[in-house]
Structure formats: C-alpha cells, structure tokens
The first five atom37 places (N, CA, C, CB, O) and aatype in JSON, in Angstrom:
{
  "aatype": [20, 20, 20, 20, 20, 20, 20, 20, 20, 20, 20, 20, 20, 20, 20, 20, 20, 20, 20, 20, 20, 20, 20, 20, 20, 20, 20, 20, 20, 20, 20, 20, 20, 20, 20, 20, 20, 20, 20, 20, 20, 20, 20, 20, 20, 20, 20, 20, 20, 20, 20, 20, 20, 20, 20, 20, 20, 20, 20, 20, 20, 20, 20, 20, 20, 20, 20, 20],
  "atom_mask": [
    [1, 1, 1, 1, 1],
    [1, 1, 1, 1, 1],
    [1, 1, 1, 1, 1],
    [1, 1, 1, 1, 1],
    [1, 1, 1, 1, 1],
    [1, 1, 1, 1, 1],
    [1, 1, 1, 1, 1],
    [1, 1, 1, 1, 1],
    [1, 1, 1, 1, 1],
    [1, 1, 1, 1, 1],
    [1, 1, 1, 1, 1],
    [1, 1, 1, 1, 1],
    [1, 1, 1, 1, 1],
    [1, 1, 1, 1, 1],
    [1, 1, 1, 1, 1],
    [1, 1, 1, 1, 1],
    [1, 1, 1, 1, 1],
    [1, 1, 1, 1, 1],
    [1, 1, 1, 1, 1],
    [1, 1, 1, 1, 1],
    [1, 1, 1, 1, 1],
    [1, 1, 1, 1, 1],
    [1, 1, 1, 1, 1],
    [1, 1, 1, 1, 1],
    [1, 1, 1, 1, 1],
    [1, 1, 1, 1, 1],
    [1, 1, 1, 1, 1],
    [1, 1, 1, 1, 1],
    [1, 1, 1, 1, 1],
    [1, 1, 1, 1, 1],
    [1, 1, 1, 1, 1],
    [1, 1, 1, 1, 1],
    [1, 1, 1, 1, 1],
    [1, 1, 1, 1, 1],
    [1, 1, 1, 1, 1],
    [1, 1, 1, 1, 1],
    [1, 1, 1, 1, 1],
    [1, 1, 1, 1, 1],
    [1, 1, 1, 1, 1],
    [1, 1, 1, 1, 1],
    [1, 1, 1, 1, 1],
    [1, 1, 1, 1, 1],
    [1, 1, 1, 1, 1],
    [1, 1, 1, 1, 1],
    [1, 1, 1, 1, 1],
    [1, 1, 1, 1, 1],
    [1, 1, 1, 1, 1],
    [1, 1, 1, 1, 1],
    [1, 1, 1, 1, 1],
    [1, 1, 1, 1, 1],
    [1, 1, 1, 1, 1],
    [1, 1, 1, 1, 1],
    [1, 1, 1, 1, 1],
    [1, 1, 1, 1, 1],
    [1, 1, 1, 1, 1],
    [1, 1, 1, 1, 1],
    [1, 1, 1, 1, 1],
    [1, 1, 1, 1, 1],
    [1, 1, 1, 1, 1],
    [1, 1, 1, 1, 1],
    [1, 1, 1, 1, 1],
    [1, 1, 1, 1, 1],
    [1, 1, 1, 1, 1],
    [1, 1, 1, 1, 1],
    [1, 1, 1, 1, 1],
    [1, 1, 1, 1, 1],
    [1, 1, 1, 1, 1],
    [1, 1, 1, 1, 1]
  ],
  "atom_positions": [
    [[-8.4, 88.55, -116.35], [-9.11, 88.56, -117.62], [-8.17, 88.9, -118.77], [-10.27, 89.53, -117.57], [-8.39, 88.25, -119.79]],
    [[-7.21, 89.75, -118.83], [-6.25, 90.16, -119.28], [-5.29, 88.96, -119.76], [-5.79, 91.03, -118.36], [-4.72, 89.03, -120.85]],
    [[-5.16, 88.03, -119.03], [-4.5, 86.87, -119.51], [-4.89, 85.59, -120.36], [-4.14, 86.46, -118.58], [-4.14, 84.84, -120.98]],
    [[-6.53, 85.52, -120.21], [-7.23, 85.06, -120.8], [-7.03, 85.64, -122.3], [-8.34, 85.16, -120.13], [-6.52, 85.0, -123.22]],
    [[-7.51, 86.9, -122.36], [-7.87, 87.03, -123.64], [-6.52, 87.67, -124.23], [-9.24, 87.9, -123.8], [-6.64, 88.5, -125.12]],
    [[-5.41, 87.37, -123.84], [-4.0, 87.61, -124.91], [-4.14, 85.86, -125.36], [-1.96, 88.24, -123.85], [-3.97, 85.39, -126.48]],
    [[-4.5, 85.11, -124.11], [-4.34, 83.85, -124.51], [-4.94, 83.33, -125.84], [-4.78, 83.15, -123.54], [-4.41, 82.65, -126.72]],
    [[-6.58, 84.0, -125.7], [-7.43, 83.64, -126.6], [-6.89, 84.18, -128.04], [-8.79, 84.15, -126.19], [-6.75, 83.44, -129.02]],
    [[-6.59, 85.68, -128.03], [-6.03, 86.23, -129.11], [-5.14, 85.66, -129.72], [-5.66, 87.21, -128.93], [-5.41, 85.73, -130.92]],
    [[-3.91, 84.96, -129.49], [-2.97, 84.27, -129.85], [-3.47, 83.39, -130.48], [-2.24, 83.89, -129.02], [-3.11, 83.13, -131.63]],
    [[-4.49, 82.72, -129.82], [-4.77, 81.38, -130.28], [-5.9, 81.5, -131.87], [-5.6, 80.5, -128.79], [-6.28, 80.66, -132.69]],
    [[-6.11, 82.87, -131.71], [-6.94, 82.96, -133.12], [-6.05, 83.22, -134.27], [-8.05, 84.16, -133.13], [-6.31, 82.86, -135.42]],
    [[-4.72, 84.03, -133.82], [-3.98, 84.46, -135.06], [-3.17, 83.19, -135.49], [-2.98, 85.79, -134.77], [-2.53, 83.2, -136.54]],
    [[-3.21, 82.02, -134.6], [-2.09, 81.07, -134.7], [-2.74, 80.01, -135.61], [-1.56, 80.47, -133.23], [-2.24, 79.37, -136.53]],
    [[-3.96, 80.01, -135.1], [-5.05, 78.89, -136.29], [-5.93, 79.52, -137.19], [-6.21, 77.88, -135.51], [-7.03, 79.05, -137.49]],
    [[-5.39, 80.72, -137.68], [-5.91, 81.48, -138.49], [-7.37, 81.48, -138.56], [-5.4, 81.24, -139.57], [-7.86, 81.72, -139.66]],
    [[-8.34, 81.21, -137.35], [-9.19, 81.83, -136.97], [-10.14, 82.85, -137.13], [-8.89, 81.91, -136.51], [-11.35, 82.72, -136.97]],
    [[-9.57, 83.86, -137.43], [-10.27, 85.21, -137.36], [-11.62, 85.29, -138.11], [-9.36, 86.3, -137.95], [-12.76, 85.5, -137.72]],
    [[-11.24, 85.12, -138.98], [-12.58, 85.49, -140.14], [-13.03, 84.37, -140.58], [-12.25, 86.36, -141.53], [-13.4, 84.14, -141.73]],
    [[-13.0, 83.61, -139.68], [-13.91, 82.09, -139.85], [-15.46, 82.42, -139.25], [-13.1, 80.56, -138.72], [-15.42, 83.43, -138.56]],
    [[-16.51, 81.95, -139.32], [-18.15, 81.89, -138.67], [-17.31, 81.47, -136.7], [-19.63, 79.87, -139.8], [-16.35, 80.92, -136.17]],
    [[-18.26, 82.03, -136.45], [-17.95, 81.77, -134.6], [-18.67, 80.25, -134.5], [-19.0, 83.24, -133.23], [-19.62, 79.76, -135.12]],
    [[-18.02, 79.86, -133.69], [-18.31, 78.63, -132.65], [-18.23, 78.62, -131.15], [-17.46, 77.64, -132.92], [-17.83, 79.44, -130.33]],
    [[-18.62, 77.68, -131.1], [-18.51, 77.19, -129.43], [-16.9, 77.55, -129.27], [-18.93, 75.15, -129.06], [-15.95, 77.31, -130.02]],
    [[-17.01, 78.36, -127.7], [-15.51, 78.51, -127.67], [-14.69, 79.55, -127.99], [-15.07, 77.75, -128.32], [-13.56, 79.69, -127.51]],
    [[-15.28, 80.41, -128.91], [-14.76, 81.62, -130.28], [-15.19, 82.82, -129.45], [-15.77, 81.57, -132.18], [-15.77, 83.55, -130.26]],
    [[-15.21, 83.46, -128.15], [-15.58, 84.68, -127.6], [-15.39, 86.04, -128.37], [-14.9, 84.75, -126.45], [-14.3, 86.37, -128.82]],
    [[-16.31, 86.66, -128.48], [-16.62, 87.97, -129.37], [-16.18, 88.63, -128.77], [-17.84, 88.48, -129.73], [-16.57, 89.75, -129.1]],
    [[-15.25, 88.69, -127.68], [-14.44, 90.1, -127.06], [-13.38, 89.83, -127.88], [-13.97, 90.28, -125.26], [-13.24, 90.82, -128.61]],
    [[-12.63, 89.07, -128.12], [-11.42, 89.35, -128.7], [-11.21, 89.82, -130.31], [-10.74, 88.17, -128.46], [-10.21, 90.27, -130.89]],
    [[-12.75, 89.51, -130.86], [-12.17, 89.81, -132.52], [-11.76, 91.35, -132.57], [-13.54, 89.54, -133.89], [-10.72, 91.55, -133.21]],
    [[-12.25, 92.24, -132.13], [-11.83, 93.47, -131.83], [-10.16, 93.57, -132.21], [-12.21, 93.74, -130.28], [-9.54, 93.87, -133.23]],
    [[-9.83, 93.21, -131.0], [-8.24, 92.87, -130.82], [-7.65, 92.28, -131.67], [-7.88, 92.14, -129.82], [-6.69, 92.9, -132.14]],
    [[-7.9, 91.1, -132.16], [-7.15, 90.27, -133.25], [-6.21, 90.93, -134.11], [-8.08, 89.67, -134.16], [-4.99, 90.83, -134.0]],
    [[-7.18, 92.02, -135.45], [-6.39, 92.36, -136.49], [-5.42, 93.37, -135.59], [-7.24, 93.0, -137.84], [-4.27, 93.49, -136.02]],
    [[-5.79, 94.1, -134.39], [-4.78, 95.21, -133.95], [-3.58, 94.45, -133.67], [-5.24, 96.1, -132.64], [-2.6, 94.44, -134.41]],
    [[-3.68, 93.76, -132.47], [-2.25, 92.9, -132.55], [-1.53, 92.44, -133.88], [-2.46, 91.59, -131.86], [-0.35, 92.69, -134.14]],
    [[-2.13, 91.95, -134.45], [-1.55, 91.41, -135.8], [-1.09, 92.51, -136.55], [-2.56, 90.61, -136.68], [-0.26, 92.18, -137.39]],
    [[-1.42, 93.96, -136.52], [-0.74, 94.98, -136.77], [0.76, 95.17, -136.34], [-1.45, 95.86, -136.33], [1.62, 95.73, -137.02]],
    [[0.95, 94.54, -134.95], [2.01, 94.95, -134.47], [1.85, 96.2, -133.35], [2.79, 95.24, -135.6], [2.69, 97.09, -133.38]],
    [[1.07, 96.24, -132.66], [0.18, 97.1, -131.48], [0.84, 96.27, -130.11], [-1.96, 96.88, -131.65], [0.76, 95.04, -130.21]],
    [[1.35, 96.69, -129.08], [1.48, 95.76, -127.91], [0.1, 95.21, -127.02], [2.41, 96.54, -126.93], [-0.75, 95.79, -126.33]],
    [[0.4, 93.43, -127.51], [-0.77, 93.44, -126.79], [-1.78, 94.0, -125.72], [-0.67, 92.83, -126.58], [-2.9, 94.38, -126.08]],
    [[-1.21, 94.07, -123.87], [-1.64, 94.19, -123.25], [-2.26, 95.63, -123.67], [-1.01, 93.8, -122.35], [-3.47, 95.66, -123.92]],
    [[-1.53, 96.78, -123.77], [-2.32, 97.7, -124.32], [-3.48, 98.12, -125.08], [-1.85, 97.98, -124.65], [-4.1, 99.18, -124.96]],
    [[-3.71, 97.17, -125.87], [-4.68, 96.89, -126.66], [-5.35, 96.59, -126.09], [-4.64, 96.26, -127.46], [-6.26, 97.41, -125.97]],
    [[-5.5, 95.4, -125.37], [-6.4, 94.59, -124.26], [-6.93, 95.95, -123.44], [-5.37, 93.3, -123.11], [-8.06, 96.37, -123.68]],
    [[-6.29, 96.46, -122.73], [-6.64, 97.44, -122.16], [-7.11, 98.5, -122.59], [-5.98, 97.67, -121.66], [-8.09, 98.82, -121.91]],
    [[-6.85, 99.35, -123.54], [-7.9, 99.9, -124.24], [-9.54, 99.51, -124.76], [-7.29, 100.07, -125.13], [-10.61, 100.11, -124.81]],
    [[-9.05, 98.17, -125.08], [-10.58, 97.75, -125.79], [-11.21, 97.5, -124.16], [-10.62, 95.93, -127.16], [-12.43, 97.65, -124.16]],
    [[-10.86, 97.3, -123.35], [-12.16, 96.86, -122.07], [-12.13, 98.61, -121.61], [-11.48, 95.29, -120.28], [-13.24, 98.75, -121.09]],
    [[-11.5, 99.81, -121.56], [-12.07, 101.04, -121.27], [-13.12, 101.31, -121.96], [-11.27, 102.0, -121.39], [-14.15, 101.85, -121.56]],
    [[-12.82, 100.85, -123.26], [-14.08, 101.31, -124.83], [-15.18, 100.55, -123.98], [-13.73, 100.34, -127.04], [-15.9, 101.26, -123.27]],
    [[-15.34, 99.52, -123.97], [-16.41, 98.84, -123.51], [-17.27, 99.47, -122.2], [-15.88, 97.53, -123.22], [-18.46, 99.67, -121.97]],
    [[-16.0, 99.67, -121.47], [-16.38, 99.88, -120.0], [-17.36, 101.45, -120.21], [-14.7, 100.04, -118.84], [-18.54, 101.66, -119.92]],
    [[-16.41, 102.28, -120.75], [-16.82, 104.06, -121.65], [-18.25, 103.93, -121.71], [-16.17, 104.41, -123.64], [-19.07, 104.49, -120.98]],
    [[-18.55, 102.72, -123.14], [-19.67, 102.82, -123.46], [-21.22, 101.79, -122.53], [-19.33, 102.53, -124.91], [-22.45, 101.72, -122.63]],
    [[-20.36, 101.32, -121.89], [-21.5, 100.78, -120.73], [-21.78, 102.0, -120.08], [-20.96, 99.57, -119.52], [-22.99, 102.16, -119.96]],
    [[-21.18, 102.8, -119.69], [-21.62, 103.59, -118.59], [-22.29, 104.78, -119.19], [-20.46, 103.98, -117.65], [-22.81, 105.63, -118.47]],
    [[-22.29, 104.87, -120.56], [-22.64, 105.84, -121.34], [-24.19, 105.44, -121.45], [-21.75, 105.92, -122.68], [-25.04, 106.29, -121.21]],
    [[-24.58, 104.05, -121.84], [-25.72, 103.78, -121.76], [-26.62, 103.85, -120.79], [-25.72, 103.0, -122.05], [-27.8, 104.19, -120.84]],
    [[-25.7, 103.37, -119.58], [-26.6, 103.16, -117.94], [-26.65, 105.02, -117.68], [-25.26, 101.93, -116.17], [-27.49, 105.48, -116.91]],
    [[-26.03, 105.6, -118.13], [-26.38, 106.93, -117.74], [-27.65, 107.48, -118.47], [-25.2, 107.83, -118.01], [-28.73, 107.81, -117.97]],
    [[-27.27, 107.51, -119.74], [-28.67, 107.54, -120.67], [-29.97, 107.09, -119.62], [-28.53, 106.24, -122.17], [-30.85, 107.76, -119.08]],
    [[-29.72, 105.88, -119.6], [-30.6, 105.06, -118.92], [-31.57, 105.71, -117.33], [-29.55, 103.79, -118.6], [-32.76, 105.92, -117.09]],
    [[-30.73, 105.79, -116.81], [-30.81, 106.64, -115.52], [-31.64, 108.23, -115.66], [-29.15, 106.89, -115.05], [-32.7, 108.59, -115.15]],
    [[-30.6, 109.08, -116.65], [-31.27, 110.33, -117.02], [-32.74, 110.23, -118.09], [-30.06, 111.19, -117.75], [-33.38, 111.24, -118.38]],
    [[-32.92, 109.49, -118.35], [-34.24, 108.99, -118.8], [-35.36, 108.99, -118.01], [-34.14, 107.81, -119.17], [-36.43, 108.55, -118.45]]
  ]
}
C-alpha cells in the first residue's frame, strides 16, 4: 500500500493536482500527504505516519464503540 500511495502522491504534485475538485481516480488518502511531501518531509515516513493516525483513530472509535 505504501507503494501505491508514494505513487499516487507523486502523481498529484507532478500534475499539479492537489487543490483541484476530486474525481474518479483522485483517492482521499493521499491529500493528507501531498502538501507534507512537498514540504520536503521523507516520503515513506510520512506515508507511515499518516496510516498510524488513521489506524490511532480507528481504534479510538471501535473502542468508544465497544465501551458504549
């Protein structure tokens, strides 16, 4: 998945992408990532951070969820 979405990321900063309306094709995991790389952030790191955030807050909910 990791390779996918450096792929995807690239491909948004390269066709200047980013802050265009989404389309077919345009996956909402990566805008996250976009401007960070384009900061100058190492990708994979990034990548990897943003799916812990995600992962963090899934489990934050299903717990909620559960202790409910």
């Amino acid at each position: 998945m990791r390779a996918l979405s450096l792929r995807l990321i690239w491909r948004a900063i390269e066709a200047h992408e980013w802050l265009q309306p989404l389309t077919i094709g345009k996956p909402l995991e990566v805008w996250p990532m976009v401007p960070l790389i384009g900061l100058g952030l190492p990708p994979l790191s990034t990548i990897r951070a943003q799916w812990h955030v995600l992962a963090g807050m899934l489990s934050a909910v299903l717990v909620y969820r559960v202790a409910r």
